[in-house]
N, C-alpha and C positions, 0 to 999 in steps of 0.2 A: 735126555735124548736117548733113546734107543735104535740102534744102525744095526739092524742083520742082516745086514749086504755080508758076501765072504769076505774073509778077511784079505785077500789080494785087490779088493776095490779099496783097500781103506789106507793104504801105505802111502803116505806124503812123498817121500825118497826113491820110488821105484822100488821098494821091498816089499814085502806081504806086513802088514802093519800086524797091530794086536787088537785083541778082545779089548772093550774098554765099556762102563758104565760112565754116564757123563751126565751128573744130576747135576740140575738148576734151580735155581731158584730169585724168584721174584717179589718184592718186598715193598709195600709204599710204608712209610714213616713220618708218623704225624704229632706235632707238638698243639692240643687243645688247649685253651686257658680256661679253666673249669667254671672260674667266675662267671662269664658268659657264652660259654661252649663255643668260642669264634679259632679259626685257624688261626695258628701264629705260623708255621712253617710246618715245611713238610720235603720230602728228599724220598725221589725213588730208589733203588737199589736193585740189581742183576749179577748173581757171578753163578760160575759155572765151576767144575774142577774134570777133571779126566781120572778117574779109577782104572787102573788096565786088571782086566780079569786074566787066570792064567790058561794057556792053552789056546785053542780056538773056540772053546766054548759061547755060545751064546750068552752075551752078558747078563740079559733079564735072567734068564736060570741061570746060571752061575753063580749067583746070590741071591741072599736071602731077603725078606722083607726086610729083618732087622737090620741087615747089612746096610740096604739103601734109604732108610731109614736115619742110617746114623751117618751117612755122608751128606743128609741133606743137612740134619742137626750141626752137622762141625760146621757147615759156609756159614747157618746162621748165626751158630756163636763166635763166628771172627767176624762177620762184616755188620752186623746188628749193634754192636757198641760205637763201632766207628759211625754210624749212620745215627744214631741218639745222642752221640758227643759234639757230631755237629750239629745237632738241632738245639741243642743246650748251651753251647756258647753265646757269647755276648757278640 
């Protein structure tokens, strides 16, 4: 999500809020049986996280590719094991 409203539209509490980048990411996860390529299960997956950039800068600039790049990478290495651990249970 990218919000470049100013930053006094963005305050929850009545205060001038902060810059924040706020990458998401959306995942379907699917368990095939290779034997006869049929679905056995499958679990979608959504999470978000809030990055506050500093200043009032505009978050898209603010950072870098690599930067949002690597906050997509960290949701999917914590929520992608949980999401394949339940596909894997009994």
């Amino acid at each position: 999500m990218l919000d470049q409203r100013p930053n006094a539209q963005i305050g929850f509490d009545g205060q001038p809020g902060k810059s924040m980048l706020a990458p998401y990411v959306s995942i379907r996860v699917a368990l095939i049986d290779l034997s006869d390529l049929k679905l056995k299960r499958e679990q979608s997956l959504a999470v978000s996280a809030r990055l506050p950039v500093t200043g009032d800068a505009n978050p898209w600039a603010a950072t870098t590719a690599e930067q949002r790049v690597k906050a997509l990478e960290a949701l999917i290495e914590v929520e992608l094991p949980k999401a394949v651990a339940s596909l894997v249970a009994p």
